[in-house]
N, C-alpha and C positions, 0 to 999 in steps of 0.2 A: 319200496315196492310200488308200480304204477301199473293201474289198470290200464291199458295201450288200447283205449275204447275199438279203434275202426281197423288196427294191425288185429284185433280178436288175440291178447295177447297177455301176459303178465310177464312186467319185466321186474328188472334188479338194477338199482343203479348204486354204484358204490358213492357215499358220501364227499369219503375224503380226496376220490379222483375222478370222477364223473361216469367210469366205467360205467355200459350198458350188457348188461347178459340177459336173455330170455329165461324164464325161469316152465313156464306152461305155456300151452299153447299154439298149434300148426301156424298159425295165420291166417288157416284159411275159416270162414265162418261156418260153423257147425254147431253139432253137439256128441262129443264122446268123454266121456270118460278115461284115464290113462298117466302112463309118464309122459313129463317133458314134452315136446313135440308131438305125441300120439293124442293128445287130449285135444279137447278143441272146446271153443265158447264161441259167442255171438254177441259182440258188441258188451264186455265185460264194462259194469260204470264203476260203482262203490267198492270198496278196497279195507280191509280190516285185518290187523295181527294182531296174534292170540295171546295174553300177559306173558308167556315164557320162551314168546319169538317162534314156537316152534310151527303156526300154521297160520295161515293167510284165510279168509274168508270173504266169497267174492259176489257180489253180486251179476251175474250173468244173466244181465237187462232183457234180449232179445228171445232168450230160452226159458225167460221167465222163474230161474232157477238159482239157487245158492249154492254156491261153490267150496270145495273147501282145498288147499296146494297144499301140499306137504312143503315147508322151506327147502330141509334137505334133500328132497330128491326130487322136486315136480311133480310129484303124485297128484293125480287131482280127482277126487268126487265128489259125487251131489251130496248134500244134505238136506234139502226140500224143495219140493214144487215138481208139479206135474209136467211141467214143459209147456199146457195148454196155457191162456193168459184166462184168470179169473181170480175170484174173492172168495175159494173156500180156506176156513183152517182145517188141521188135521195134521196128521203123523206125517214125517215122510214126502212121499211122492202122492200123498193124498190131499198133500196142501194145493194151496195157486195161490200165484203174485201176477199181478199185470203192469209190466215193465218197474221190478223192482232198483230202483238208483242209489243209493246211500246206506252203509253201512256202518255198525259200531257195536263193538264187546264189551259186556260188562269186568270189572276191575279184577272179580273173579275166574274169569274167563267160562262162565256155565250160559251167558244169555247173549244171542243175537238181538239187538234191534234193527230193524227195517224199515225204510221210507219206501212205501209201495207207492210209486207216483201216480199210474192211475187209477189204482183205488181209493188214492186221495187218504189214506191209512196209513198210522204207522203198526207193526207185524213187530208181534217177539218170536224168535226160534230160540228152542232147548237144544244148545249144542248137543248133552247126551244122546238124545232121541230124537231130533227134528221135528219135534211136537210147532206148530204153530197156532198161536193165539191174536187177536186181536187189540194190541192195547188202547189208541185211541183212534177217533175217526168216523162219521159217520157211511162214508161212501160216497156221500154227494158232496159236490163243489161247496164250499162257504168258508167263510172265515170266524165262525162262531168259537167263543170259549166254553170250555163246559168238560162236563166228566165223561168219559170214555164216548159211549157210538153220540155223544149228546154234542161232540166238538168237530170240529169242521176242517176241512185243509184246503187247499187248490194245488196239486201239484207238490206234494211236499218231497224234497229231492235230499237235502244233509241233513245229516243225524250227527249228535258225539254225544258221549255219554261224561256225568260228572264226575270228578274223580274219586267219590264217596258211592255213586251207583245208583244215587237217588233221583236223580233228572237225568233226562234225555233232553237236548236239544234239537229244535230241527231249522232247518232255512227251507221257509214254505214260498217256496221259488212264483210262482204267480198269485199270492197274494202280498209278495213284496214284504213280506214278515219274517222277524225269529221268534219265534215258539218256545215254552217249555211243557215239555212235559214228567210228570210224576209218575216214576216207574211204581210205587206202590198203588195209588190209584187210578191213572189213565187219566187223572185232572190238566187239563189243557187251560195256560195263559200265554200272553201276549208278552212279552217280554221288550222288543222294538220293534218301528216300523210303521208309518200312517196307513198303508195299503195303498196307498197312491204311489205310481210309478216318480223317482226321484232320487237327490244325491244328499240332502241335506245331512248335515249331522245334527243332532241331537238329543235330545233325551228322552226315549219310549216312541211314543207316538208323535212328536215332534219330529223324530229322523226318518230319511227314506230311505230306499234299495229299491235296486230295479232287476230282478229276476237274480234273489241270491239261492246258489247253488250249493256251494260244499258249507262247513262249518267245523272247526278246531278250537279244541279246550284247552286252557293252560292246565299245567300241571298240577299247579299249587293253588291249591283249595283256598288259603286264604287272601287270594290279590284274581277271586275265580272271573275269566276274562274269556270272553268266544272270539276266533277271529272266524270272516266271513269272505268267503269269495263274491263278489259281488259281479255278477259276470257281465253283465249286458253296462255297468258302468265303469268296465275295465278297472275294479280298485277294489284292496285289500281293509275291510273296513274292523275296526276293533269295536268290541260289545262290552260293555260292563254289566257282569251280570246281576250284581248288587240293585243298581240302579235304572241300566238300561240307556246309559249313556252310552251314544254312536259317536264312534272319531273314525276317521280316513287315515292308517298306518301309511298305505305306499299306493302311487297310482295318480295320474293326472286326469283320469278321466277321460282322455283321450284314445282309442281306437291306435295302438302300435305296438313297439317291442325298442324299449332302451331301458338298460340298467340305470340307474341312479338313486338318490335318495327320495324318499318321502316321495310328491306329488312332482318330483323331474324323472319316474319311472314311470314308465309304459306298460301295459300287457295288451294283451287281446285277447277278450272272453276269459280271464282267468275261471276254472274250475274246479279242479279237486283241491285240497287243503288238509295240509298233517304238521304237526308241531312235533318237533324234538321233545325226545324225553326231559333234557334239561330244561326244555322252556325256549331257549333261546334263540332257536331259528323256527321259522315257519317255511315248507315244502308247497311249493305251486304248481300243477300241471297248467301252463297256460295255454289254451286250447288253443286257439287261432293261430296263435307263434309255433304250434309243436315242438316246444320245451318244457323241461322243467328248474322253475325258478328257485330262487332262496332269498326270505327277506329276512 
């Protein structure tokens, strides 16, 4: 399922044959509520399915608004945000997001988490009730670590959740970092990444990224690995989360579009990232190319 950021759209693409179907959304950019075609968004980013497949949850960036698709039928409603762009929580349509980008479900399927990008916050929503809360974040630009409004972000844009439920990850997109955060306390650390713009691999603060976007968990808890869109250095980079060792999966670094192995593959601006259930293939919207890849 691909959030079709600028077609204002939710598509379907079949695996095993590359089939594309629309699943929600006119094309045209708005905001309604509806089946199929009747509903409408505005510049859809972040993209999440719910543990039993049966519903899609969307971040609808420009509406400021959370989404929710019915698989089977397109159905599509809000479940928070007022539409205006601001930093209240609340129930509802009593909450605000200010261009919310990145989405992820807990294992349970009861808790959104939220990279609010310019409130510089990561947001929990109660699927039940669209209650929203603030887990970390102060609001203002920084890169500090620290316990809940005490931690900092720049832009934090992917999220994934652990497969235990207890960390959230994020790719804190200008500050050139990956983040963890503790979903029982809101405690924010630094996991990789100097914060200087860069391609380096290495280990923690040894390795760079240059404006990473999306972020993908392996399945298996015990070998637990983030992979990273890395968008502005065109490369699909691996995170160990044990240690915080950075390696370059696929991607020359180079600005194109060729398939091949390791570092004789292209993208341009790769962005969103989702991992197969078994682990084995990693999904790419690569933005510049307007495709989608499979490493």
């Amino acid at each position: 399922f691909v959030a079709d950021y600028s077609n204002h759209k939710i598509r379907r693409v079949e695996v095993a044959t590359g089939v594309v179907t629309t699943l929600a959304g006119s094309g045209e950019g708005g905001y309604a509520d509806g089946v199929g075609v009747a509903a409408r968004f505005c510049y859809p980013g972040g993209i999440s399915i719910s543990p039993d497949g049966g519903a899609l949850y969307v971040e609808d960036s420009s509406n400021h608004k959370i989404r929710r698709v019915e698989v089977a039928t397109g159905a599509v409603t809000t479940l928070a945000g007022s539409g205006e762009a601001g930093d209240t929580d609340g129930v509802g349509d009593a909450a605000e997001f200010y261009y919310p980008g990145g989405i992820c479900i807990s294992p349970d399927g009861g808790v959104l988490f939220v990279a609010d990008v310019d409130n510089h916050k990561i947001r929990r929503v109660e699927v039940a009730t669209g209650a929203v809360t603030t887990l970390a974040g102060s609001g203002t630009v920084g890169s500090a670590d620290g316990v809940g409004d005490a931690a900092e972000f720049d832009s934090p844009y992917g999220v994934a959740i652990s497969p235990d439920g207890g960390a959230v990850f994020v790719a804190d997109h200008d500050n050139h970092k990956i983040r963890r955060v503790e979903v029982a306390t809101g405690e924010v650390t630094t996991i990789a990444g100097s914060g200087t713009e860069g391609s380096a691999d290495g280990v923690g603060d040894a390795a760079e990224f240059e404006g990473p976007v999306e972020v993908a968990i392996s399945p298996d808890g015990s070998t637990l690995a983030l992979f990273v869109a890395d968008f502005c250095n065109h490369k699909i980079r691996r995170v160990e989360v044990a240690t915080g060792a950075v390696t370059t999966l696929a991607g020359s670094g180079e600005d194109g579009d060729a398939d091949g192995v390791g570092d004789a593959a292209q993208f341009s601006y790769p962005h969103g990232i989702s991992m197969s259930p078994d682990g084995g293939a990693l999904f790419v919207t690569d933005y510049s190319n307007r495709k989608i890849r499979r490493v």
